[in-house]
C-alpha positions as CSV (number, residue, x, y, z in Angstrom):
1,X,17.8,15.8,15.7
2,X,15.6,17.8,18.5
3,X,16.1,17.3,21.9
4,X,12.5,14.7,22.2
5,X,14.3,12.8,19.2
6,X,17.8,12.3,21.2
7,X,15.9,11.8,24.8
8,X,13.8,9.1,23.0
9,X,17.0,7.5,21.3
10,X,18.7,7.8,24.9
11,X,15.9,5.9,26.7
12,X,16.1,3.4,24.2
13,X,19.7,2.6,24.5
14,X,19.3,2.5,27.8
15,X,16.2,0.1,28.0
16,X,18.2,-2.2,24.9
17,X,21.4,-2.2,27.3
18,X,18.9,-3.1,30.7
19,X,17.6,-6.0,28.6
20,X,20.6,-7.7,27.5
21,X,22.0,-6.7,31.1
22,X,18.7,-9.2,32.1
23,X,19.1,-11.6,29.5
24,X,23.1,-12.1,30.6
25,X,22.2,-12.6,33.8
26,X,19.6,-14.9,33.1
27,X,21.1,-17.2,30.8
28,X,24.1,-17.3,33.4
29,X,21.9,-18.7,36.2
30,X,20.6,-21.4,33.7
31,X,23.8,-22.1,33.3
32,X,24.9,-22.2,36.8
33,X,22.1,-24.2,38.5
34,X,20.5,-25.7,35.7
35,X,22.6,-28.5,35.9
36,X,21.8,-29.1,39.7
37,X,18.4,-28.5,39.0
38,X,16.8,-29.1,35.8
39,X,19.1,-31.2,33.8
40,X,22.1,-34.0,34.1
41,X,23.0,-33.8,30.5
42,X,26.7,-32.2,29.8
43,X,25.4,-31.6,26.5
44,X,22.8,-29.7,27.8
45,X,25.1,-27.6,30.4
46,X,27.4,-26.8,26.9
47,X,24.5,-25.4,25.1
48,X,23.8,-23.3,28.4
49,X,26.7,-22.0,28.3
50,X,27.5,-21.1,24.7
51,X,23.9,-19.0,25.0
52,X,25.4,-17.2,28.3
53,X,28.6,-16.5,26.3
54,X,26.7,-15.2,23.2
55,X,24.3,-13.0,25.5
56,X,27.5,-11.4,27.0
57,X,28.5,-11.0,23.5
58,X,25.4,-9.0,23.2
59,X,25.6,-7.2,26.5
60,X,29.2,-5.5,25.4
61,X,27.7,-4.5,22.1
62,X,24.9,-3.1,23.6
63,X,27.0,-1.5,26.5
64,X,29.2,0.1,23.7
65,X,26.1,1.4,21.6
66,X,24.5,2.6,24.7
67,X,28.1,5.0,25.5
68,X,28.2,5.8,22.1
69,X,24.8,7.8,21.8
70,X,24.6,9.0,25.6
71,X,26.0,13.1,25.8
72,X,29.3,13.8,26.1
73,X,29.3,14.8,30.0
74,X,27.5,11.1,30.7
75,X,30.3,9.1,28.7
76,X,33.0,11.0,30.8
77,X,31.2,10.0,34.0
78,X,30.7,6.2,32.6
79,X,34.2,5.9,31.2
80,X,36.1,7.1,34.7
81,X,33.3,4.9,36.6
82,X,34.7,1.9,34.0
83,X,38.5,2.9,34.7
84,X,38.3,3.1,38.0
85,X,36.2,-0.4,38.5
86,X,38.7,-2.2,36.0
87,X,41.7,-0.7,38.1
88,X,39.8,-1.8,41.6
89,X,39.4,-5.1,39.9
90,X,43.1,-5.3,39.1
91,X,44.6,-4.7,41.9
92,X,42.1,-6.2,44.1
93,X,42.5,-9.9,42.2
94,X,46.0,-9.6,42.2
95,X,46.3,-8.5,45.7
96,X,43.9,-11.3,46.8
97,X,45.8,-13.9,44.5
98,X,49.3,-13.2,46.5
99,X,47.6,-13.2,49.9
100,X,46.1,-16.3,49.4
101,X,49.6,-17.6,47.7
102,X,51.4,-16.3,51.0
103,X,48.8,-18.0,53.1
104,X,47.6,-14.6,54.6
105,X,43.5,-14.8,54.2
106,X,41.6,-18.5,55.4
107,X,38.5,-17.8,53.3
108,X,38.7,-18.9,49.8
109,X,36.9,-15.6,47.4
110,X,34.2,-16.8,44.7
111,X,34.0,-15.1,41.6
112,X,30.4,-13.8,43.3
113,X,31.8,-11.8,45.4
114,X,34.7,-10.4,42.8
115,X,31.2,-9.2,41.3
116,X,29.9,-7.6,43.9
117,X,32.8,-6.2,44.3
118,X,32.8,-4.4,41.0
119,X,29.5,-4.0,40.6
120,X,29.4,-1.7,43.9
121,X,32.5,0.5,43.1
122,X,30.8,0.9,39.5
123,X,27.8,2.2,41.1
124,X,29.9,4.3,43.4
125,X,32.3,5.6,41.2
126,X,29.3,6.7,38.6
127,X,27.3,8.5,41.6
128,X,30.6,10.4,43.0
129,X,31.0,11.4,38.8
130,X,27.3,12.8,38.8
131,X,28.2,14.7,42.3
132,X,31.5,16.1,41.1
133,X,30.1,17.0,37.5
134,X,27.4,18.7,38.9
């Protein structure tokens, strides 16, 4: 395979990953506010959900294809980025669980914000690995 041929595989990964990223987060804001918004049906709200599930389904697959063909300097940088956000996720959860069990924090934390959460240290982490690889 010549370089074009790999680049062009690469940017497909990539743009079949960025599309089931879309299509998970879509389906999950069907399934959050459809049910305030567009339907009163729990049936309806089920089927919602079982399409989110199944689109996350799709999302890992297409997560793991996409580090699976990227070079091997990219994967490091990805797979420290993931260890590190799993880890911040860990002990940031946990932490957050025995505060709130001890009575120490008055806000209660939504699962949006655990998301933002991870999503920012992902994005930091895999910056700081394309600065340190350099």
């Amino acid at each position: 395979m010549d370089t074009r041929d790999g680049s062009r595989e690469a940017s497909r990964r990539s743009a079949y990953l960025a599309l089931w990223t879309l299509a998970w987060v879509a389906t999950l804001a069907v399934a959050r506010f459809g049910p305030e918004h567009l339907w009163d049906a729990e049936a309806i709200s089920w089927v919602a959900v079982g399409l989110n599930v199944a689109a996350g389904v799709a999302w890992i697959v297409a997560h793991a294809r996409y580090l699976r063909g990227i070079d091997e300097l990219q994967r490091k940088i990805a797979q420290d980025a993931l260890a590190i956000t799993l880890g911040v996720g860990c002990v940031a959860a946990f932490a957050y669980v025995v505060a709130d069990k001890a009575e120490l924090v008055d806000r209660d934390a939504t699962v949006a914000m655990f998301a933002i959460l991870l999503a920012a240290v992902y994005m930091l982490a895999i910056a700081v690995g394309h600065v340190r690889y350099r």
